[in-house]
C-alpha positions, 0 to 999 in steps of 0.5 A: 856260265862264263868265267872271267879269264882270272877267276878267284875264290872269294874270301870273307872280308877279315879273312886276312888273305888275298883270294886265291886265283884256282889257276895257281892250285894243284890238288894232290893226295896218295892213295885214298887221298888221291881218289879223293883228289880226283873226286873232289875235281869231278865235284868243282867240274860238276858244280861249274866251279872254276877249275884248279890248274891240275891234278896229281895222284900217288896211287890213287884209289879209284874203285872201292868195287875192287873190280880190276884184276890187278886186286886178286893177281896171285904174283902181284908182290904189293905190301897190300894183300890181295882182296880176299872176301868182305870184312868181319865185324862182331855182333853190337848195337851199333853194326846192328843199328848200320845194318838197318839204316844200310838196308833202307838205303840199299832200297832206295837206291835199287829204285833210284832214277838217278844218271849215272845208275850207281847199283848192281845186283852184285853189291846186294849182299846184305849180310856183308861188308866189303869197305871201310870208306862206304858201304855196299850200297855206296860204292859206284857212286861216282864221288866214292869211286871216280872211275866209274862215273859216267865222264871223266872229260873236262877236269883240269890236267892229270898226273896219274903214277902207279907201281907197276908192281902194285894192287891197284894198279890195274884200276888206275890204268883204266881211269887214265885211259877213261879220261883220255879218251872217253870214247873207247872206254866207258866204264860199267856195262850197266852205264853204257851209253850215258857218256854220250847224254853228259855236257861233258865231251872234251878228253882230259888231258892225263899223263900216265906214269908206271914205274917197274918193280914199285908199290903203292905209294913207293914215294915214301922209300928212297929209291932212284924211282922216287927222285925221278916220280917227283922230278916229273911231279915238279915239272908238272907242277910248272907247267900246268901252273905256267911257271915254265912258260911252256903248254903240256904235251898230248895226253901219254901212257908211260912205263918208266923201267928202273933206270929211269928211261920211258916206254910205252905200256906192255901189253899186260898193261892193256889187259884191262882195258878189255875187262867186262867186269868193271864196276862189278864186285867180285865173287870171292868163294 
């Protein structure tokens, strides 16, 4: 399908207002509104819809299977609390009445022939319950956890910023290298090789940003790192909407320390970049 170079939103005739050019949109959220961000940019991509000028994400949550190591790093000193095993309900009809309609649905997915394969044996644990968001039998599907979808190529440009002292920093490191460069990095074992079936080859354009000594979300305190996290966001803004008449640079991986300068990740960093155990839940005993 081929797009007009200025495509609209169509709007009801009495909707009151002109359609809205995509190419003046930056979809933005924090947290689990930034991996909905991300999702919500997979599903226009997926539908064939014409993209948004760019994507932001605060700490975007991207991996309910909380597979990352950066989620059970003792020395992390993130205000989120280290993942320590499934959530507890009390006994009633309606967790009784979940656990069945779970149970049908885990079948059904355990048989599925689907592309991307979205079930592993470490998510068949029936008796518990690991998220709030979606259960067990939910967790890879690509719109609940965007990393582990089989490409991450051809979304609109990314803005990507972590705390380098967060939970699920680790998480978001993986998704920015996935989508930069789809080659080296493709995700869950039990989806290898389905990047190169996809009709979407071309990297995505990502700006990673990591900010030493914050947390999840730390845009909400003030602090020097703050000021500088939305001057970068401001002139991200610009330049994918082309306010400033200038194209954006090469896809990076950025750690800004405390004074506000750039550096190339640590190494640290990179660690999970060779971590087997992605989109795999983990065993907590």
């Amino acid at each position: 399908m081929h797009w007009p170079p200025i495509c609209t939103f169509k709007s009801p005739k009495d909707a009151g207002f002109e359609p809205l050019n995509p190419k003046n949109i930056v979809i933005f959220g924090d947290s689990a509104g930034g991996g909905l961000s991300l999702a919500l940019g997979l599903a226009i991509r997926d539908a064939g819809l014409p993209s948004c000028a760019g994507i932001i994400g605060l700490s975007p949550w991207v991996d309910l299977t909380l597979s990352t190591p950066s989620l059970l790093n003792n020395e992390c000193i993130d205000y989120i609390e280290k993942f320590a095993g499934s959530i507890t309900f009390v006994e009633s009809q309606a967790y009784s009445e979940y656990k069945e309609k779970a149970a049908v649905l885990t079948a059904k997915i355990k048989k599925q022939n689907l592309r991307p394969k979205v079930w592993h044996d470490s998510f068949d644990r029936p008796e518990e319950i690991f998220q709030l968001y979606a259960p067990n039998e939910g967790l890879a599907i690509p719109y609940v956890s965007p990393m582990l979808v089989e490409s991450l190529c051809n979304l609109p440009p990314l803005l990507l910023v972590a705390g380098d002292d967060e939970r699920i920093r680790d998480e978001i490191i993986y998704f920015a290298h996935r989508s930069a460069e789809p080659t080296k990095y493709e995700g869950p074992s039990y989806n290898a090789g389905k990047f190169e079936k996809t009709p979407f080859q071309t990297p995505t354009n990502t700006t990673l940003e990591i900010y030493e000594e914050m947390t999840h979300v730390f845009q909400i305190i003030e602090h020097p790192s703050t000021t500088k996290s939305y001057e970068r966001i401001v002139e991200f803004i610009d330049r994918v909407t082309n306010s400033l008449n200038e194209s954006l640079p090469p896809s990076s991986y950025n750690y800004i320390n405390i004074k506000g300068e750039f550096n190339p990740l640590n190494e640290r960093h990179k660690e999970v970049l060779k971590w087997e155990k992605i989109g795999i839940l983990p065993k907590i005993n």
